[in-house]
C-alpha positions in Angstrom: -13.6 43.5 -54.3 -9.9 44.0 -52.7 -9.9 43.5 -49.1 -7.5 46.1 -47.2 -5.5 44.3 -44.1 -3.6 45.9 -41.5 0.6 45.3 -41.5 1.8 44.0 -38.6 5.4 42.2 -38.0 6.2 42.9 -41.6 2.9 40.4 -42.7 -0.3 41.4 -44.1 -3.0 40.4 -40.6 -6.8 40.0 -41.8 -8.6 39.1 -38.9 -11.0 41.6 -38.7 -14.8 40.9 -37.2 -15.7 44.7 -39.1 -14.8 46.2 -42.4 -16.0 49.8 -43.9 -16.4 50.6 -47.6 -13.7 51.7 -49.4 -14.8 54.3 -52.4 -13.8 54.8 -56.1 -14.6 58.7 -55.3 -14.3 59.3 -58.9 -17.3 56.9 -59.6 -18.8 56.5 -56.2 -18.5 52.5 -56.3 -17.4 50.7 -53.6 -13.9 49.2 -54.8 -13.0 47.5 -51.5 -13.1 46.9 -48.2 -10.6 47.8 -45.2 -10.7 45.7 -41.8 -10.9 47.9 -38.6 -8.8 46.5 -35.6 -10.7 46.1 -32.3 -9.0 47.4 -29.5 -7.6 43.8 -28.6 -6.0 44.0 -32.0 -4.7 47.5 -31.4 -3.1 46.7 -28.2 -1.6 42.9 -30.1 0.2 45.6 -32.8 1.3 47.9 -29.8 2.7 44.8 -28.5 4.8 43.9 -31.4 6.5 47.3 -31.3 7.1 47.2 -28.0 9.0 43.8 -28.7 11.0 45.4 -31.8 12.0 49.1 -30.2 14.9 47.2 -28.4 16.7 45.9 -31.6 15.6 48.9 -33.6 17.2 51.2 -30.9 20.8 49.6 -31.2 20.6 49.7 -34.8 23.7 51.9 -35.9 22.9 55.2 -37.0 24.9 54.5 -40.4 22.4 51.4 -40.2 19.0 53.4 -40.3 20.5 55.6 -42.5 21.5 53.3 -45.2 17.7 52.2 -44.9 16.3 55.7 -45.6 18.4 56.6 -48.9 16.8 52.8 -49.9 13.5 53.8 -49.2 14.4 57.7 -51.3 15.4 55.2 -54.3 12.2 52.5 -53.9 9.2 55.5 -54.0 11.9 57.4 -56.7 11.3 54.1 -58.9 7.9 53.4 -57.9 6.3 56.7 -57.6 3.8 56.3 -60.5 2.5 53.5 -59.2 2.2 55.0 -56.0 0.2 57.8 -57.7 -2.3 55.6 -58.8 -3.3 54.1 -55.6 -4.0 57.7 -53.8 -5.7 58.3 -57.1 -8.0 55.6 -57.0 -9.1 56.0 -53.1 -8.5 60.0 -53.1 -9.2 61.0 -56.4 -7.3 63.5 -56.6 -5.6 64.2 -60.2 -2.8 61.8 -61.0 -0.2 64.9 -61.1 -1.1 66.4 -57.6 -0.6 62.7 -56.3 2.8 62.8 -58.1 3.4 66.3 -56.0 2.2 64.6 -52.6 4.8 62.1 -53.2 7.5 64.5 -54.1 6.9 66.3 -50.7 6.7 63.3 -48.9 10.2 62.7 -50.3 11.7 65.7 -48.9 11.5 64.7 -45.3 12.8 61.3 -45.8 15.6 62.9 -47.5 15.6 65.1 -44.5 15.6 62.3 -42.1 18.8 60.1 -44.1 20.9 62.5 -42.6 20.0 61.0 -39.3 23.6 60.4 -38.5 24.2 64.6 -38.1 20.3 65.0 -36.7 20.8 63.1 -34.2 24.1 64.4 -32.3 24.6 65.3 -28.9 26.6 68.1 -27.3 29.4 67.4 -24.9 31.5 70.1 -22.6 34.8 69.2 -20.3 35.8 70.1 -17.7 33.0 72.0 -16.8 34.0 71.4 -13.1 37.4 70.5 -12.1 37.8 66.8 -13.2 33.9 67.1 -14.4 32.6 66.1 -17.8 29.3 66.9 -19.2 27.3 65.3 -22.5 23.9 65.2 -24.0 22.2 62.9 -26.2 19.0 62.3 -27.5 17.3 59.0 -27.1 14.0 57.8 -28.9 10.7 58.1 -26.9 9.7 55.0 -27.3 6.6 53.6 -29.3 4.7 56.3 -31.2 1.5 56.5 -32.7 0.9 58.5 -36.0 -2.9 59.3 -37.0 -2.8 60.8 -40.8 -5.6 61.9 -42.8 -7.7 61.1 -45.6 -6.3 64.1 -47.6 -2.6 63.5 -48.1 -2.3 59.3 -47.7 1.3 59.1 -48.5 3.0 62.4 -47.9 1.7 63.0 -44.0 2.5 59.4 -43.1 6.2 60.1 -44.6 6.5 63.4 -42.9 5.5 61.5 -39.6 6.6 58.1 -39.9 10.3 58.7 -41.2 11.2 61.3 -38.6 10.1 59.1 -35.7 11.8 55.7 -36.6 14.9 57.7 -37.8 15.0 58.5 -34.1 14.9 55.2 -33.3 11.2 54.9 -32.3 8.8 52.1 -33.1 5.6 53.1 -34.9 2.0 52.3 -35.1 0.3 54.3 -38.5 -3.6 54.5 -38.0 -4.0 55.7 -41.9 -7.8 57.2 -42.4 -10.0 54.3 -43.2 -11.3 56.3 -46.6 -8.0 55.7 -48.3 -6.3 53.1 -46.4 -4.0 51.0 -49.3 -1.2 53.8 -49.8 0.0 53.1 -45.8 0.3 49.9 -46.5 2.2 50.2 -49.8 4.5 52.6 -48.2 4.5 50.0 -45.5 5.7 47.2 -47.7 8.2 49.7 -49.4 9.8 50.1 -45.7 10.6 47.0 -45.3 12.2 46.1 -49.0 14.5 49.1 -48.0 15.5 47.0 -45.0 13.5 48.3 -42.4 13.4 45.2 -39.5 9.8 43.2 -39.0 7.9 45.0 -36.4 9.1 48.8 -36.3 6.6 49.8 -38.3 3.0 48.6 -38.5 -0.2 49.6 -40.1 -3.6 49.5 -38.1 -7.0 50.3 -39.7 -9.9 51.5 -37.7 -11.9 54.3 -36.9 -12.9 56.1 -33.1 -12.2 52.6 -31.0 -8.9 51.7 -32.8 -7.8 55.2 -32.1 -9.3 55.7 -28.5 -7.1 52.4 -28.1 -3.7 53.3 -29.3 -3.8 56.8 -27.3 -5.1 55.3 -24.2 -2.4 51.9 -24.6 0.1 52.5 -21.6 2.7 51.3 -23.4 2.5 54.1 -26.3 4.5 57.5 -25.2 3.8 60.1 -27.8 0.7 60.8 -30.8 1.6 62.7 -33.9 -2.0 63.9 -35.4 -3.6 65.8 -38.1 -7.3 66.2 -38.8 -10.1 68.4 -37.9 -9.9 71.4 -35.2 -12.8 69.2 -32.8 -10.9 66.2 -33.7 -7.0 67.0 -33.1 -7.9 69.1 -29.6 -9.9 65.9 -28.2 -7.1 63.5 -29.2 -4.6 66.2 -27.6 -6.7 66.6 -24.3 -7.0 63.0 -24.2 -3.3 62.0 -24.9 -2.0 64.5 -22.7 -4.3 63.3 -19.9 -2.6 59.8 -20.6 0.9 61.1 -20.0 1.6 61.2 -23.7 3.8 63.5 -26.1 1.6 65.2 -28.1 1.3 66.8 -31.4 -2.1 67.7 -33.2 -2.7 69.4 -35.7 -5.8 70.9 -36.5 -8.1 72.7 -39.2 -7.5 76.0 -41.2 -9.1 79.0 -42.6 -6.2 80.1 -45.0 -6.2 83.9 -45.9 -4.7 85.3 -49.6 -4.4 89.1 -49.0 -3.7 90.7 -52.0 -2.5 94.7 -52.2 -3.8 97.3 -54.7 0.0 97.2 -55.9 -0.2 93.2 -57.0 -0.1 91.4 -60.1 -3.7 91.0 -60.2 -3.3 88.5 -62.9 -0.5 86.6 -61.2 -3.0 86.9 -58.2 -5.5 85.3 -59.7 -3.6 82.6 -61.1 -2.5 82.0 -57.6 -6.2 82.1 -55.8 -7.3 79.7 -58.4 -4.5 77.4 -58.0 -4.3 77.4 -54.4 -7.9 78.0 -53.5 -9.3 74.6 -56.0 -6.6 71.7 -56.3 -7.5 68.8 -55.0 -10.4 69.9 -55.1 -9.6 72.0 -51.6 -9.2 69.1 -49.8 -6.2 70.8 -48.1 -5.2 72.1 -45.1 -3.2 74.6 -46.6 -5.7 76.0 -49.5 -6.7 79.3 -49.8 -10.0 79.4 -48.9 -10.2 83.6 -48.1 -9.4 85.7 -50.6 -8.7 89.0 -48.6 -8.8 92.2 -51.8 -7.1 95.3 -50.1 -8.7 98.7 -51.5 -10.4 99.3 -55.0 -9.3 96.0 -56.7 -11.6 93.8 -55.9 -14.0 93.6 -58.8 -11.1 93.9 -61.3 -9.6 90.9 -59.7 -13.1 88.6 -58.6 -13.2 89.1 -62.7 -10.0 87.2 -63.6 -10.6 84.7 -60.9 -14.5 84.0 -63.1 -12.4 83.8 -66.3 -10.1 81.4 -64.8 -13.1 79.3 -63.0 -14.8 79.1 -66.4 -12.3 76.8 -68.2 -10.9 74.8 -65.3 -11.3 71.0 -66.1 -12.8 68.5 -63.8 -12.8 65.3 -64.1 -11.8 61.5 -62.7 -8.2 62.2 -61.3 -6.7 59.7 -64.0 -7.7 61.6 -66.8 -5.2 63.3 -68.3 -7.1 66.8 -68.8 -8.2 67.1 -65.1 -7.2 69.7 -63.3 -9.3 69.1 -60.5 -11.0 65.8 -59.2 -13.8 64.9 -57.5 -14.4 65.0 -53.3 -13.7 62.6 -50.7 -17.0 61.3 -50.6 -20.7 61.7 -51.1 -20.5 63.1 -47.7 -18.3 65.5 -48.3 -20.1 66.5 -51.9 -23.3 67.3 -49.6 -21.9 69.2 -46.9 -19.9 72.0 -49.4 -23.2 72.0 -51.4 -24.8 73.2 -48.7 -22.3 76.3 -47.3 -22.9 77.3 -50.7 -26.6 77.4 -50.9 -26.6 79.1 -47.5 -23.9 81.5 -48.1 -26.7 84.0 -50.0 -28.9 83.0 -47.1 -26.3 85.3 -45.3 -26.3 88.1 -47.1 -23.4 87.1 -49.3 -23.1 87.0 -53.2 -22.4 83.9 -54.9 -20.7 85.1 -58.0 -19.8 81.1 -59.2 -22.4 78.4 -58.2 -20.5 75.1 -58.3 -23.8 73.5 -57.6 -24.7 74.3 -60.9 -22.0 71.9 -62.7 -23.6 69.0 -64.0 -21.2 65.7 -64.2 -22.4 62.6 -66.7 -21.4 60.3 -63.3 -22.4 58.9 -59.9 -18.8 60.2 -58.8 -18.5 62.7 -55.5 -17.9 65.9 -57.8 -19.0 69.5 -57.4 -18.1 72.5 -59.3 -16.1 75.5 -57.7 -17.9 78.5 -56.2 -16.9 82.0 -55.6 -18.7 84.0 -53.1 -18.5 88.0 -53.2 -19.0 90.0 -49.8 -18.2 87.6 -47.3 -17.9 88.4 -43.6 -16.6 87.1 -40.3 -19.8 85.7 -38.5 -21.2 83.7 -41.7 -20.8 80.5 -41.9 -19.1 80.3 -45.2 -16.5 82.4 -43.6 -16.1 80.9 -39.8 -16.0 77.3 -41.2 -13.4 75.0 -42.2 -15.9 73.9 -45.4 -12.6 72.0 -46.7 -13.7 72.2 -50.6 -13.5 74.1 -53.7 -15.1 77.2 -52.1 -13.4 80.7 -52.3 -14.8 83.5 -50.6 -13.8 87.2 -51.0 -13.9 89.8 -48.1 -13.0 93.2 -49.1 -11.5 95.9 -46.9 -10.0 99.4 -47.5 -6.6 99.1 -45.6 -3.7 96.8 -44.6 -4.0 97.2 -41.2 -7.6 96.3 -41.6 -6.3 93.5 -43.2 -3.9 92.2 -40.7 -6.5 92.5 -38.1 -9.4 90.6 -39.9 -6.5 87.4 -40.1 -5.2 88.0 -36.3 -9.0 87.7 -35.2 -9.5 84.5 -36.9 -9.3 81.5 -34.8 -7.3 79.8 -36.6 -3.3 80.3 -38.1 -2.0 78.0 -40.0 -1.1 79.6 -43.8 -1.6 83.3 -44.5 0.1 84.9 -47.8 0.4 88.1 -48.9 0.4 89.4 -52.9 2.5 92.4 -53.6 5.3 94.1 -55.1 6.6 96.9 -52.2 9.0 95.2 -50.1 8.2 97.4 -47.3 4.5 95.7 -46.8 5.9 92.4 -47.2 8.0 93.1 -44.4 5.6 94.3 -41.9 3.0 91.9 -43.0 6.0 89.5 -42.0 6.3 91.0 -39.1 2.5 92.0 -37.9 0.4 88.4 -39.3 0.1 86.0 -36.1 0.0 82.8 -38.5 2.6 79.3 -38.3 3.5 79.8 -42.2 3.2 83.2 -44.1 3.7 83.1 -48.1 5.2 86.0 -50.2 3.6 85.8 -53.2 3.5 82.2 -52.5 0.0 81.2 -51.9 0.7 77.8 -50.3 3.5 78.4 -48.1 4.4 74.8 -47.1 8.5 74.8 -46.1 11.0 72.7 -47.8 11.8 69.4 -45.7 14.8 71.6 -43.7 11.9 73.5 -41.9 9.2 72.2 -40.3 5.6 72.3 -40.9 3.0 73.5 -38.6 0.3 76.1 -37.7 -0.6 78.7 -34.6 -3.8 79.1 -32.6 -6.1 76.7 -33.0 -4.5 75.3 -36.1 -1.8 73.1 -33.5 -2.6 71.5 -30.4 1.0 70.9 -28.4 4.2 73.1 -28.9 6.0 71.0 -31.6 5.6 71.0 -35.7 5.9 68.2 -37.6 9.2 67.4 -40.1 12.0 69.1 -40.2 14.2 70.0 -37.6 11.1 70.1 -35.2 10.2 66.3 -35.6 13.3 65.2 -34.2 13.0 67.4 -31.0 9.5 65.7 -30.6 10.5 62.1 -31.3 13.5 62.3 -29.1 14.1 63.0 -25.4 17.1 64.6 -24.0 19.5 62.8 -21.3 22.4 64.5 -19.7 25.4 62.7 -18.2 27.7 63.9 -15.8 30.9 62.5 -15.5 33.7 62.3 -13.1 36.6 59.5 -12.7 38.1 60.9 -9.6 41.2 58.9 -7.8 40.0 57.4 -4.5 42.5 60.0 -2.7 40.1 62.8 -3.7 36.2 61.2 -2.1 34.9 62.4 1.1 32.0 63.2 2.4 30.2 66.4 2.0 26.6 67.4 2.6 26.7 70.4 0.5 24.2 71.2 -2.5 26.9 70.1 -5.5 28.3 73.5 -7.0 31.0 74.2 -9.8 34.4 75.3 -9.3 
């Protein structure tokens, strides 16, 4: 059984009193076993960051950068293996791993060109003899908390913007797939990266009540569950802390009378089922506008019937299996009290059967959904669809403004003009045209609205280096000693 260390100082640390199971999801046996830190061994990590934020701070721009198109070229050559770890804890298909990694890749692309990210602004003579410049300075040590659901590419998003900036970082990876930290980890520092500026901590609630109550830890980058990512943003921020949190999603797919109801359903499918939902950006509302909807909830059944599921390394799965048996249990049962409800479920994934002990379910579709049942209120994050109908687009719009949360939203048609207003009117972070999972390229950044994001910052992009840097402004004046007197006066420009 593989035991699952933290990384610490550039060295693999097991010292751990407690260990939690670590799950073949595709089989449901335990495959290993990942130590979780006590919060004496939180605060020894913090301490080693603290020690190397100095040295990594002076390190030349041209420096850091040379380290990041290292790191491009390591995960470039080693991505396949890479997929297979997330495969093996995840279970997610082999081919959706290979797409985590290939967004994951974006940012730190993003991030080599650190040396232009990173620049200040000056302005003479704003005064006579006066000089004024700006630059931006890392925050110190940071904390990133990733989830279970995307082990490589939200560390990468997270990790390489903050020690491009010149921060030092402690990753708490989710305990259910904790190896592909520590890969990426070890990939860090054959790219160069000094001993110390990034380490990995395992652990669950006391590990990460430690590393967001440590004094010596100034900002939390987050992403998990709505309950989750507003108590680890009220307790942060109560702590003095920088924080961003991001939180759960109820992603709407409005579709017009004027789509392509078949590219539509190609979409829903695709969006609403990979990885087996487990994303914070599926579909998991399909929202049919007018008199399509049983033309389209029919092409979306012919899709359902022949999708493919199956252990995420075989070759002919589309779909994997779930998380865990947890995770299995808790969609199984949205579904069986979605009818309770007065919904219709038109595809019963319950009724799948699977020849193994793996965390697998079928996909459902559920017909007549509404806001007040559960199936619709709930993040169920799993391979559940539901369908609400409505007769206009402004019924529409309103039905996704009124939902508590806004992270994704996208929109299927073919008249400009309601793209445009939909544009305009949706009160989401991320709107899709035609584009069912409207996640930017690494020069945007990624983040949601409402009760989607705790804090005012996203996370990549251009917005990831705002929040892992803070802003000093010099003034400067070298005045001949002729020119100094005294003067009580507020300071004003002239």
């Amino acid at each position: 059984m593989t035991r699952i260390p933290h990384y610490i100082d550039g060295k693999l640390i097991d010292t751990a009193e407690r260990t939690a199971p670590v799950y073949d999801p595709a089989t449901g046996a335990v495959t290993g076993e990942v130590v979780l830190a006590s919060a004496a061994e939180v605060a020894d990590a913090v301490r080693v960051a603290r020690n190397a934020l100095p040295g990594w701070r002076a390190t030349s721009l041209t420096r850091r950068s040379d380290i990041f198109f290292r790191l491009r070229h390591l995960l470039t050559e080693r991505r396949d293996e890479l997929a297979r770890i997330i495969t093996a804890e995840h279970g997610k298909v082999l081919d959706d791993a290979a797409g985590e990694i290939a967004r994951g890749l974006e940012n730190v692309e993003f991030v080599a060109g650190l040396t232009h990210l990173l620049k200040g602004d000056y302005s003479e003579q704003v005064s006579r003899g006066i000089d004024v410049h700006q630059v931006k300075q890392p925050v110190g040590v940071v904390t990133c908390i990733t989830p279970f659901n995307f082990p490589a590419m939200v560390p990468l998003w997270m990790v390489s913007s903050a020690i491009a900036c010149g921060n030092t970082v402690i990753l708490k990876p989710s305990e259910k797939d904790p190896s592909t930290a520590v890969f990426l980890a070890e990939l860090f520092t054959a790219a160069g990266l000094p001993d110390g500026v990034l380490n990995v901590v395992h652990g669950d609630k006391e590990a990460v009540d430690a590393l967001i109550d440590d004094t010596d830890v100034a900002a939390v980058s987050f992403v998990g569950s709505t309950p989750i990512a507003e108590a680890v943003y009220r307790r942060a921020s109560d702590n003095g802390k920088r924080v961003q949190a991001l939180g759960g999603a109820k992603n709407h797919m409005v579709v017009m009378p004027d789509a392509d109801l078949d590219a539509a359903a190609d979409a829903a499918v695709s969006a609403a089922y990979g990885s087996a939902g487990e994303r914070c950006m599926a579909v998991s509302v399909l929202v049919t506008v007018g008199d399509i909807a049983d033309e389209l909830i029919g092409k979306v059944s012919e899709r359902i019937s022949v999708l493919r599921i199956g252990a995420g390394t075989d070759p002919a799965a589309e779909m994997g299996p779930l998380i865990t048996r947890e995770a299995r249990d808790r969609v199984a049962a949205y579904v069986a009290g979605a009818a309770d409800e007065g919904a219709s479920v038109v595809v019963d994934g319950r009724d799948k059967e699977f020849d193994s002990d793996g965390f697998f379910i079928g996909v459902s579709l559920i017909d007549h959904v509404r806001p007040g049942m559960k199936v619709y209120d709930d993040e169920i994050f799993g391979p559940v669809l539901s369908v609400v109908r409505v007769d206009t687009y402004a019924e529409a719009v309103d039905l996704v403004n009124a939902n508590q949360y806004g992270n994704g939203v996208a929109i299927f048609t073919r008249d400009g003009k309601s793209a445009r207003e939909f544009e305009f009117d949706i009160e989401v972070g991320m709107v899709g045209v035609n584009v069912p999972i409207p996640v930017p390229v690494g020069a945007y950044s990624f983040g949601g609205w409402k009760r989607s994001l705790f804090g005012d910052t996203h996370i990549y992009g251009p917005e990831s280096i705002h929040f892992y840097t803070r802003s000093k402004v010099v003034t400067t004046r070298w005045p001949d000693p002729s020119e100094t007197q005294v003067n009580l006066g507020f300071p004003s420009n002239n």
